[in-house]
PDB file of N, CA, C and O in Angstrom:
ATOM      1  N   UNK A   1      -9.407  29.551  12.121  1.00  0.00           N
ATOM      2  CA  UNK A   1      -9.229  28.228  11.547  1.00  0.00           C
ATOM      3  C   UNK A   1      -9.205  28.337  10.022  1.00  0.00           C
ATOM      4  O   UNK A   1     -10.124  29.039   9.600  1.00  0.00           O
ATOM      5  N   UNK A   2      -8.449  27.861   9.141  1.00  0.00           N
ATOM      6  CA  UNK A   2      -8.142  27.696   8.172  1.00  0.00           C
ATOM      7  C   UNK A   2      -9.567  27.127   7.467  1.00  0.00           C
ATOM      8  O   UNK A   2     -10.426  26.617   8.187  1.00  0.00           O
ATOM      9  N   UNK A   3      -9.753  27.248   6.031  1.00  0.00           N
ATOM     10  CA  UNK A   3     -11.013  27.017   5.341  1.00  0.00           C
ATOM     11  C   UNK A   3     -10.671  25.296   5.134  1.00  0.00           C
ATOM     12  O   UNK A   3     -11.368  24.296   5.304  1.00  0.00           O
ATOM     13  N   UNK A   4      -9.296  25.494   4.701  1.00  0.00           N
ATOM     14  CA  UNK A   4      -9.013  24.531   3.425  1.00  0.00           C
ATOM     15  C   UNK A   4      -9.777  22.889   4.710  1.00  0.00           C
ATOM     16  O   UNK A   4     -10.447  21.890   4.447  1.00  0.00           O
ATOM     17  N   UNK A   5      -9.145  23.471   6.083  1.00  0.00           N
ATOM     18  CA  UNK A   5      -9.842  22.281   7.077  1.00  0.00           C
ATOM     19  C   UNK A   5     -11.649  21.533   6.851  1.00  0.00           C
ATOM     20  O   UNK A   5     -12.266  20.472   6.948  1.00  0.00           O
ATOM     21  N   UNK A   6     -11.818  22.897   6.520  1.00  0.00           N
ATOM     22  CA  UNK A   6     -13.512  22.215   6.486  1.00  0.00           C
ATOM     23  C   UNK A   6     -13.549  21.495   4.770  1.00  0.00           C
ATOM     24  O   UNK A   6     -14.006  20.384   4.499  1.00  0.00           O
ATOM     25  N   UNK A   7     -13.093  22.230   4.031  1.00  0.00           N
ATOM     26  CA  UNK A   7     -12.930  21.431   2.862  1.00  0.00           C
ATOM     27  C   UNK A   7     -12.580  19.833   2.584  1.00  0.00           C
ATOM     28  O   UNK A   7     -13.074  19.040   1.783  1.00  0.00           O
ATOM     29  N   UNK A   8     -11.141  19.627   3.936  1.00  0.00           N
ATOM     30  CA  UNK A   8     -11.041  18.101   3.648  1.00  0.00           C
ATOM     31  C   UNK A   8     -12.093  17.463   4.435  1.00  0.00           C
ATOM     32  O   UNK A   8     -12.512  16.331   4.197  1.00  0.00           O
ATOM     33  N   UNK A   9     -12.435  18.080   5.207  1.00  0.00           N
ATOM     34  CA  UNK A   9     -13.247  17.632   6.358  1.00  0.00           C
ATOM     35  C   UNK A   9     -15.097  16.741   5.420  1.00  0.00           C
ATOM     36  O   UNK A   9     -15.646  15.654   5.598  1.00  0.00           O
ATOM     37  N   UNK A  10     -15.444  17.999   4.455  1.00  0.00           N
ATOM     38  CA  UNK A  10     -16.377  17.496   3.674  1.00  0.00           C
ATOM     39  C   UNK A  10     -16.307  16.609   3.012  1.00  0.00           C
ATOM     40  O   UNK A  10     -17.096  15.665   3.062  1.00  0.00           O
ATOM     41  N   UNK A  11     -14.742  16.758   1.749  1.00  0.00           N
ATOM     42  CA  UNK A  11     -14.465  15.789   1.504  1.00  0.00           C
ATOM     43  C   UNK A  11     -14.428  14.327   1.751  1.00  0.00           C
ATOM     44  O   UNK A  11     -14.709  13.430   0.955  1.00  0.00           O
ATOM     45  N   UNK A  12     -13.937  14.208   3.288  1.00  0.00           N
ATOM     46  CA  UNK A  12     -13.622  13.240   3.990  1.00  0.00           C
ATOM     47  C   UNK A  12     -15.033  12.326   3.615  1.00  0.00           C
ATOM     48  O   UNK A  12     -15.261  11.467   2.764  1.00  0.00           O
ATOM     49  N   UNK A  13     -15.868  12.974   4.713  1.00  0.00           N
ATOM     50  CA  UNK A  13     -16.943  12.885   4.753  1.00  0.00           C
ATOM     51  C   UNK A  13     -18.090  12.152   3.611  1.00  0.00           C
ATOM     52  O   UNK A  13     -18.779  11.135   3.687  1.00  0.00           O
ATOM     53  N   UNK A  14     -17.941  13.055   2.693  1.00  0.00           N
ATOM     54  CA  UNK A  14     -18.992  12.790   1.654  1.00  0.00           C
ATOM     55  C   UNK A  14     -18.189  11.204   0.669  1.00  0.00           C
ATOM     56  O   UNK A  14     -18.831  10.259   0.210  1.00  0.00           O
ATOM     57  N   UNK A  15     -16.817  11.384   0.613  1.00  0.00           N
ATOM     58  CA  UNK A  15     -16.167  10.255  -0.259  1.00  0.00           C
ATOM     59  C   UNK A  15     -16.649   9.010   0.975  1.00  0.00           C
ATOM     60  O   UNK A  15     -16.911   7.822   0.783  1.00  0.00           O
ATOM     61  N   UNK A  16     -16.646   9.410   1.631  1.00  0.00           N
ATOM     62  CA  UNK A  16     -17.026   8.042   2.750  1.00  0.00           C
ATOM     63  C   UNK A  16     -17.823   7.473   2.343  1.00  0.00           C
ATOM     64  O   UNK A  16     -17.755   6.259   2.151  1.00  0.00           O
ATOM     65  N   UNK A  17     -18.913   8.260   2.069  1.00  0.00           N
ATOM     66  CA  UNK A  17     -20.559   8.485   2.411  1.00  0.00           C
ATOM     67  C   UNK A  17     -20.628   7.134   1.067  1.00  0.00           C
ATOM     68  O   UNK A  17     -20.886   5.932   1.120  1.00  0.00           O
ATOM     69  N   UNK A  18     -20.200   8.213  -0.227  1.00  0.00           N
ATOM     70  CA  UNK A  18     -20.130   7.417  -1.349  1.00  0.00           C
ATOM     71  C   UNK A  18     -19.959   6.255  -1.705  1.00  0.00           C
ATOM     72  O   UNK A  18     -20.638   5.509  -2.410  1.00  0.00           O
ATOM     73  N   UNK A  19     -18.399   6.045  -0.842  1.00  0.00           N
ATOM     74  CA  UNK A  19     -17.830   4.527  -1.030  1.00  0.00           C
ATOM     75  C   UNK A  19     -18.668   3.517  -0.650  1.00  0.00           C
ATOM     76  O   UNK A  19     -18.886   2.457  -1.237  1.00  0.00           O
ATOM     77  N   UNK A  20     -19.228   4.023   0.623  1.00  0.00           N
ATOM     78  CA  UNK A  20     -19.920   2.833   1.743  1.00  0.00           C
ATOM     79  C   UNK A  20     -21.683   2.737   0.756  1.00  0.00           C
ATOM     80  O   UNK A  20     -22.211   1.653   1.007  1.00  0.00           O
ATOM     81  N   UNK A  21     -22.455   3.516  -0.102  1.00  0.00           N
ATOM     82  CA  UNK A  21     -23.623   3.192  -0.510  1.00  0.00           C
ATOM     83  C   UNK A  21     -22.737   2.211  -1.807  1.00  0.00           C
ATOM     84  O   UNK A  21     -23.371   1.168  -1.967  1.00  0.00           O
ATOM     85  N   UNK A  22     -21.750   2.250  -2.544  1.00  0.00           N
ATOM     86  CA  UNK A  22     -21.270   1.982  -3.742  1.00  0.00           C
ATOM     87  C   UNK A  22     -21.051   0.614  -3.238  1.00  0.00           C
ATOM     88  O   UNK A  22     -21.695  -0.297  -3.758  1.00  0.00           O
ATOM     89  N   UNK A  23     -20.419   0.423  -2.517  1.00  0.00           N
ATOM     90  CA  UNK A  23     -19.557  -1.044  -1.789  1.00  0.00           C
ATOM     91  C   UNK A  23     -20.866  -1.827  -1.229  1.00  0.00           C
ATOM     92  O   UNK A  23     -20.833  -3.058  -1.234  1.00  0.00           O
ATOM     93  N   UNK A  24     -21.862  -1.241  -0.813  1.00  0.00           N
ATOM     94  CA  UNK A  24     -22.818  -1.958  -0.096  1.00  0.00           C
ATOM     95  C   UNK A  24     -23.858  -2.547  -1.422  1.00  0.00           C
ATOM     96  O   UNK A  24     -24.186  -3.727  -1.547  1.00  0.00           O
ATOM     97  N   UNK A  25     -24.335  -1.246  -2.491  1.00  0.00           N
ATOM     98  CA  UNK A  25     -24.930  -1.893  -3.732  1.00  0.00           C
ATOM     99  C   UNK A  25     -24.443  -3.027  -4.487  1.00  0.00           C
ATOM    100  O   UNK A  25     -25.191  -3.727  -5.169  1.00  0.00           O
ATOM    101  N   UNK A  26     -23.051  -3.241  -4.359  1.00  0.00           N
ATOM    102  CA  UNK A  26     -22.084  -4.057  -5.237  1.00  0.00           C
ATOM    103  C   UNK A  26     -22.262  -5.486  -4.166  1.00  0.00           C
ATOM    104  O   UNK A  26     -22.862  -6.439  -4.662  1.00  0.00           O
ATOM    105  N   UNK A  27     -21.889  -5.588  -3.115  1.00  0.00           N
ATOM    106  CA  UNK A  27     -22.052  -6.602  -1.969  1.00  0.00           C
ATOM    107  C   UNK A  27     -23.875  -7.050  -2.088  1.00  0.00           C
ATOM    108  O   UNK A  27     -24.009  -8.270  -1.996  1.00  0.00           O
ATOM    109  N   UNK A  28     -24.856  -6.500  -2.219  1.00  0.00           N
ATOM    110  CA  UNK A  28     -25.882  -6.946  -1.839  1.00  0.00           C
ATOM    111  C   UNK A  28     -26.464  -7.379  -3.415  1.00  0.00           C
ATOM    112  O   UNK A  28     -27.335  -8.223  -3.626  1.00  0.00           O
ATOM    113  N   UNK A  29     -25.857  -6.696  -4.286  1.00  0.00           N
ATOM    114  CA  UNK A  29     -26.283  -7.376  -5.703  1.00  0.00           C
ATOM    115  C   UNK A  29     -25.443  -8.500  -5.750  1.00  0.00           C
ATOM    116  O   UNK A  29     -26.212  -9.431  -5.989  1.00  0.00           O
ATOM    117  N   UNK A  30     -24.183  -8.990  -5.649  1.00  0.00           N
ATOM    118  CA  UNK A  30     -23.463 -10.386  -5.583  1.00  0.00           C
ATOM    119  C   UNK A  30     -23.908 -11.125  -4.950  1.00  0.00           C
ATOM    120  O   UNK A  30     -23.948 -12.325  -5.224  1.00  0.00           O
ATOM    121  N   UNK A  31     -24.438 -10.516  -3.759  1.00  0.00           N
ATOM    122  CA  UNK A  31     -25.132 -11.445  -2.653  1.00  0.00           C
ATOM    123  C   UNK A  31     -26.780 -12.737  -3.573  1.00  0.00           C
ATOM    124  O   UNK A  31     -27.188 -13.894  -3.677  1.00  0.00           O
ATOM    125  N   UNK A  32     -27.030 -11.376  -3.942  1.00  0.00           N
ATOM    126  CA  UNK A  32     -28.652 -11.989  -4.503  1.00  0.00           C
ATOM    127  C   UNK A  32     -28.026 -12.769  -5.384  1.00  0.00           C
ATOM    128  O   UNK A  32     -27.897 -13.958  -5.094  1.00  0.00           O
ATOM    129  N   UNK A  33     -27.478 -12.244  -6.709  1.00  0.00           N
ATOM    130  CA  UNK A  33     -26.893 -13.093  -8.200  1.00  0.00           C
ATOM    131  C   UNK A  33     -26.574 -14.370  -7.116  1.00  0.00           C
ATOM    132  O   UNK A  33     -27.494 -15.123  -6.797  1.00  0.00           O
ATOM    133  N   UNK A  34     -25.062 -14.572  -6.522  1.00  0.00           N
ATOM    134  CA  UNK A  34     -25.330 -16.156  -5.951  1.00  0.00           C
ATOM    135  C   UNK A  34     -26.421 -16.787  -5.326  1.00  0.00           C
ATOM    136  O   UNK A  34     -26.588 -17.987  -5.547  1.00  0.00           O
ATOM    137  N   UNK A  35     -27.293 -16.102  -4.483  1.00  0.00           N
ATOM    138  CA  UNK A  35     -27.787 -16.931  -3.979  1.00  0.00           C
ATOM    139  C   UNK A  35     -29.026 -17.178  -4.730  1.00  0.00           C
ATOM    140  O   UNK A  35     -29.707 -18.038  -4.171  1.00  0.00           O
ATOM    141  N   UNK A  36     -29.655 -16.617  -6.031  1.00  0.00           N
ATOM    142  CA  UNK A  36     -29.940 -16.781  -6.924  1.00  0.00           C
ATOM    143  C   UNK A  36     -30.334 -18.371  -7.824  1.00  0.00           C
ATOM    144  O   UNK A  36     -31.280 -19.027  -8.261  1.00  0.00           O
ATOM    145  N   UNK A  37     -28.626 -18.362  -7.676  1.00  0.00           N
ATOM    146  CA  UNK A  37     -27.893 -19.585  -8.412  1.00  0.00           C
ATOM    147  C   UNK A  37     -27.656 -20.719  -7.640  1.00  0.00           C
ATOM    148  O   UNK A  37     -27.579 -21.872  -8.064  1.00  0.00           O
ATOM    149  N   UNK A  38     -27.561 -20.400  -6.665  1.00  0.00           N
ATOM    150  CA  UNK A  38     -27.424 -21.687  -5.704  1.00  0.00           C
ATOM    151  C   UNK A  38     -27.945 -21.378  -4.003  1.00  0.00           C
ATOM    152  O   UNK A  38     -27.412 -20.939  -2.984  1.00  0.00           O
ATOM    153  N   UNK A  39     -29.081 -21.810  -4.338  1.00  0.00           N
ATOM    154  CA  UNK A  39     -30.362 -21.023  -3.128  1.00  0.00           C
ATOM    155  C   UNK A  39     -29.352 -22.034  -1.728  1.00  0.00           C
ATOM    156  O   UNK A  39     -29.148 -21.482  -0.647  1.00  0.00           O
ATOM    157  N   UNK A  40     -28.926 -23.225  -1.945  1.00  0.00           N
ATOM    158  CA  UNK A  40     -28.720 -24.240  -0.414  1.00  0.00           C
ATOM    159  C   UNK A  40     -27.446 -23.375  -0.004  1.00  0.00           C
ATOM    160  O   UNK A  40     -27.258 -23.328   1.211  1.00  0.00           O
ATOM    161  N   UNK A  41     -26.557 -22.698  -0.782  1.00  0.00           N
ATOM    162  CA  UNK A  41     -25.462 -21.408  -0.010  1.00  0.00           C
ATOM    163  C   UNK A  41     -26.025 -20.311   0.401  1.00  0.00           C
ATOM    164  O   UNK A  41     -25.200 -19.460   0.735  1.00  0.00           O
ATOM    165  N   UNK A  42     -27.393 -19.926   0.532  1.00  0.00           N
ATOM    166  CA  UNK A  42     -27.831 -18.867   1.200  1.00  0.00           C
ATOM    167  C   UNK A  42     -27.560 -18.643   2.814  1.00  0.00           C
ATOM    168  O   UNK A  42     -27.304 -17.531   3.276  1.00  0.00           O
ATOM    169  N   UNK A  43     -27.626 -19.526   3.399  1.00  0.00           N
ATOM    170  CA  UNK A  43     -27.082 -19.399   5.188  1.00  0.00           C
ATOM    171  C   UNK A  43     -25.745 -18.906   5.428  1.00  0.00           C
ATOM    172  O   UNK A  43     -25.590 -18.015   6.263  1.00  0.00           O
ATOM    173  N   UNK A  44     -24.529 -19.494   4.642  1.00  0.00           N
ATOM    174  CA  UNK A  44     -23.625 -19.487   4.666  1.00  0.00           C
ATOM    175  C   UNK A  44     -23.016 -18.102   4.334  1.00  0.00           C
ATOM    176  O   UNK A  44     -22.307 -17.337   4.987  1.00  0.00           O
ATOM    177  N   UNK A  45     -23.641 -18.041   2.852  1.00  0.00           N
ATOM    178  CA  UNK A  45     -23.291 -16.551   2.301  1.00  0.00           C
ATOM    179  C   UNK A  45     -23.970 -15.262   2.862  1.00  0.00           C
ATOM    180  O   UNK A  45     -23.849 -14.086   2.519  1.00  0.00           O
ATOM    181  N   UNK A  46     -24.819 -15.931   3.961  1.00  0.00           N
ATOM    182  CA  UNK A  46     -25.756 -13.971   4.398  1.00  0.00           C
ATOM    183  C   UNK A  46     -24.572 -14.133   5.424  1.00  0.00           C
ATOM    184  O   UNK A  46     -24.148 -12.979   5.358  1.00  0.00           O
ATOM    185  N   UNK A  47     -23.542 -14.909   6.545  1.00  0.00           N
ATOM    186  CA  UNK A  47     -23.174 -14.881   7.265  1.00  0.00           C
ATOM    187  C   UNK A  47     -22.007 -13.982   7.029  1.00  0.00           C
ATOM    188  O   UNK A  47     -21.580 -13.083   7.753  1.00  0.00           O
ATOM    189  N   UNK A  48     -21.583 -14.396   5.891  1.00  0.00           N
ATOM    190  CA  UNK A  48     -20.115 -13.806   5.145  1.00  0.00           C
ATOM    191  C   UNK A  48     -20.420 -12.982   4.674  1.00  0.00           C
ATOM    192  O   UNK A  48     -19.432 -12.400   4.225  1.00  0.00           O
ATOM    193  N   UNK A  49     -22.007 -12.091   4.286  1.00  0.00           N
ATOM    194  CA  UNK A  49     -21.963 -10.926   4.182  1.00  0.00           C
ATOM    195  C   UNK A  49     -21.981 -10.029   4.794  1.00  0.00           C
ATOM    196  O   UNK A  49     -21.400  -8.958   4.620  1.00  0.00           O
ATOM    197  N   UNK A  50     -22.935 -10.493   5.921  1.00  0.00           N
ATOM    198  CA  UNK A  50     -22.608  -9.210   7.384  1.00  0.00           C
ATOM    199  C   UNK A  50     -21.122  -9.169   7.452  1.00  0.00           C
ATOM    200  O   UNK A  50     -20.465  -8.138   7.305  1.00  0.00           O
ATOM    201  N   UNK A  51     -20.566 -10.508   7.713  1.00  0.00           N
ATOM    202  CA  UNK A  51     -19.203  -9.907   8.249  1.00  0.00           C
ATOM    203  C   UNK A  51     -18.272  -8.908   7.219  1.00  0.00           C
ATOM    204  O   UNK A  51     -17.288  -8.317   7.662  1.00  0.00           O
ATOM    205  N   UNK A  52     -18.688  -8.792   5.828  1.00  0.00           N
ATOM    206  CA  UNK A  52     -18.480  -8.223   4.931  1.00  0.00           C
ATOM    207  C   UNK A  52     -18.988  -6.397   4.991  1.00  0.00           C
ATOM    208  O   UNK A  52     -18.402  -5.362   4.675  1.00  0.00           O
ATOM    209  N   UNK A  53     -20.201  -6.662   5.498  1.00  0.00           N
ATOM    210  CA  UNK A  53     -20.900  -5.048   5.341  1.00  0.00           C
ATOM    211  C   UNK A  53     -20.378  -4.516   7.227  1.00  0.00           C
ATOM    212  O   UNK A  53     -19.980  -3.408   7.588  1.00  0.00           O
ATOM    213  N   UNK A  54     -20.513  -5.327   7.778  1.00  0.00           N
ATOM    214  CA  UNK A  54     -19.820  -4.681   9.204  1.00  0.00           C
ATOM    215  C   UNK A  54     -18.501  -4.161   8.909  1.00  0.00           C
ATOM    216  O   UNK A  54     -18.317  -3.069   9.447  1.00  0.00           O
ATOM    217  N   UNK A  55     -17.429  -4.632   8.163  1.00  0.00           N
ATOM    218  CA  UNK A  55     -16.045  -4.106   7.751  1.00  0.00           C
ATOM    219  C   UNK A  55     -16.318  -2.949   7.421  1.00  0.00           C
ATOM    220  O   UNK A  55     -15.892  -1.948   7.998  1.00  0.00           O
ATOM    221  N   UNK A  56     -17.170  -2.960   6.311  1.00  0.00           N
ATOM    222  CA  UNK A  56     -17.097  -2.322   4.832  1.00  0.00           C
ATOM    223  C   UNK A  56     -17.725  -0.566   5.365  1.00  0.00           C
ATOM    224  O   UNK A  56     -17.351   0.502   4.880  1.00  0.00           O
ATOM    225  N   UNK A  57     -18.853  -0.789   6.588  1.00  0.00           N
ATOM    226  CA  UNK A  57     -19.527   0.294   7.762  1.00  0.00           C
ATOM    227  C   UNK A  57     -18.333   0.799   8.641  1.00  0.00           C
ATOM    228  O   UNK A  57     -18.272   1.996   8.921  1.00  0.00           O
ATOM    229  N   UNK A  58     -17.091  -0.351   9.221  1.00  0.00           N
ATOM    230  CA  UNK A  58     -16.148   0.511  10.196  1.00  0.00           C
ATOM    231  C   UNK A  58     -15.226   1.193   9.179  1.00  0.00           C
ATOM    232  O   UNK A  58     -14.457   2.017   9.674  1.00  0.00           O
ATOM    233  N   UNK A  59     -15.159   1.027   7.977  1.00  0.00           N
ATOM    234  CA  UNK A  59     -14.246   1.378   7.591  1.00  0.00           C
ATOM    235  C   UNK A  59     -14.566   3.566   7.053  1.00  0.00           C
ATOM    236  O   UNK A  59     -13.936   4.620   7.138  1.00  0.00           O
ATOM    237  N   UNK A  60     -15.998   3.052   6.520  1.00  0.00           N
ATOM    238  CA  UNK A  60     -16.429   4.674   6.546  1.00  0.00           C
ATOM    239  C   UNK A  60     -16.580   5.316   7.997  1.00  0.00           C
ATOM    240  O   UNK A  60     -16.353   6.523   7.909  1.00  0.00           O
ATOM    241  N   UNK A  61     -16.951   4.844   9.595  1.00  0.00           N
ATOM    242  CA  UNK A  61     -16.790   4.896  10.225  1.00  0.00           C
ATOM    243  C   UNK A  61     -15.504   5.869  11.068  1.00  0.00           C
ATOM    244  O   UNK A  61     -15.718   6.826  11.812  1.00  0.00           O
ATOM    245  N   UNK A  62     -14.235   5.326  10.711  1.00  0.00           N
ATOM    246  CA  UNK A  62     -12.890   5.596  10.853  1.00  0.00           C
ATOM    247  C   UNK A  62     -13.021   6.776  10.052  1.00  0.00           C
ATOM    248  O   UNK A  62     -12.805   7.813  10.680  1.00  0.00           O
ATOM    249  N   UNK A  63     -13.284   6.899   8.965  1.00  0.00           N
ATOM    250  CA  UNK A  63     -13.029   7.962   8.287  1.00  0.00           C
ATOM    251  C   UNK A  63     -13.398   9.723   8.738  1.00  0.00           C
ATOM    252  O   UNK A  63     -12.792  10.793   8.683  1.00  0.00           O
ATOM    253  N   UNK A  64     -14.939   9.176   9.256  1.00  0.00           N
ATOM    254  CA  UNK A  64     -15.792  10.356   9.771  1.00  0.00           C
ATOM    255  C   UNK A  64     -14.923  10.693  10.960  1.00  0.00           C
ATOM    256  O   UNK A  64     -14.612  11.878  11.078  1.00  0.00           O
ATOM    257  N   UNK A  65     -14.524   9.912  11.775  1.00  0.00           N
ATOM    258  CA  UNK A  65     -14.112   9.884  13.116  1.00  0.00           C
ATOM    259  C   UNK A  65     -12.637  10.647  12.658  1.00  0.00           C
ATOM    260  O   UNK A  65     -12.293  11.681  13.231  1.00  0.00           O
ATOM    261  N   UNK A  66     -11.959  10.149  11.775  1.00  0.00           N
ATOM    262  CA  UNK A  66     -10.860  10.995  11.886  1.00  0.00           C
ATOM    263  C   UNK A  66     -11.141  12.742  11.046  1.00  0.00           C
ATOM    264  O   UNK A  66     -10.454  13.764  11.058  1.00  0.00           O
ATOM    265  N   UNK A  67     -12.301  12.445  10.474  1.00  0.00           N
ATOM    266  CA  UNK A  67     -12.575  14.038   9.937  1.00  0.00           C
ATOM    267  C   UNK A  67     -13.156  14.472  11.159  1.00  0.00           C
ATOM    268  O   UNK A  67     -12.892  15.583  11.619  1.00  0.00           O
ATOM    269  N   UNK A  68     -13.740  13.869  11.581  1.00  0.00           N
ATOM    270  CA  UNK A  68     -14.359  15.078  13.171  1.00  0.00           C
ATOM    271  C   UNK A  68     -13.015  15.265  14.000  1.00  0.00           C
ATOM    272  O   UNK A  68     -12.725  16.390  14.406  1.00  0.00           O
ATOM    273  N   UNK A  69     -12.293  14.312  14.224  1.00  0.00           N
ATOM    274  CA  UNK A  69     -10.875  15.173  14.769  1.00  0.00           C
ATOM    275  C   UNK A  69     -10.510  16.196  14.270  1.00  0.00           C
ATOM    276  O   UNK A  69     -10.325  17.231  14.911  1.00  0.00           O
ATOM    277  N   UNK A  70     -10.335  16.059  12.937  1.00  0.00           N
ATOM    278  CA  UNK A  70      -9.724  17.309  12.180  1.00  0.00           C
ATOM    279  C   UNK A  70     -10.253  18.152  12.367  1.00  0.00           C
ATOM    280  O   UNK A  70      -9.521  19.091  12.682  1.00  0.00           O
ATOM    281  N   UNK A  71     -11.887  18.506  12.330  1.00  0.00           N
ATOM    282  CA  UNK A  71     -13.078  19.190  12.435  1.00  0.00           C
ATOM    283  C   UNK A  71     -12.709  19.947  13.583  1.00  0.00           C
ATOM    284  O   UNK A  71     -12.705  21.177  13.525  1.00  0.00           O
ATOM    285  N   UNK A  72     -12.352  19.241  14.782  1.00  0.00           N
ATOM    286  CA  UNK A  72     -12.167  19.972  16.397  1.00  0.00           C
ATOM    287  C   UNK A  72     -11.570  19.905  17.307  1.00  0.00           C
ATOM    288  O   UNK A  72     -11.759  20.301  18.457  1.00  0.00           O
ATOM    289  N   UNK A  73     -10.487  19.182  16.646  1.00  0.00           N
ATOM    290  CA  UNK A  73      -9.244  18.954  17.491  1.00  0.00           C
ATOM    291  C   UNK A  73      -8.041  19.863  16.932  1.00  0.00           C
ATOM    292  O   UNK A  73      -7.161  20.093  17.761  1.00  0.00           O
ATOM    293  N   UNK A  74      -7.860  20.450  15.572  1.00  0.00           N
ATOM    294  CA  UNK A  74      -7.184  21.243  15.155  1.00  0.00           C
ATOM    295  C   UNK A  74      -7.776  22.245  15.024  1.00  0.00           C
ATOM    296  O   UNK A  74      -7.209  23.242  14.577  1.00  0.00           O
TER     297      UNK A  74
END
């Protein structure tokens, strides 16, 4: 098996890893700042944030999943 495979494979992996703590710090600090500012949108806005951090989780998700293909399917 070729090296350069495990290379994207880490890659894959670790940029995932990154995006999803980066995207989640940025989402949960906006989260607080509004609701902060306007405490009676707090119900509304934790609702729209799960559905926000559930995306934001399949999307690093997909990623791993297609590096473990690569990982052992090629």
């Amino acid at each position: 098996m070729d090296s350069t495979i495990y290379l994207a494979v880490a890659i894959m992996i670790s940029s995932a890893a990154v995006a999803t703590a980066i995207g989640f710090a940025l989402l949960g600090g906006k989260f607080l700042e509004t609701t902060a500012r306007q405490p009676e949108l707090a119900p509304q806005l934790q609702v729209k944030m799960f559905i926000v951090a559930g995306l934001l989780d399949a999307v690093s998700m997909i990623a791993v999943g297609i590096a473990l293909y690569m990982l052992f399917a090629l």
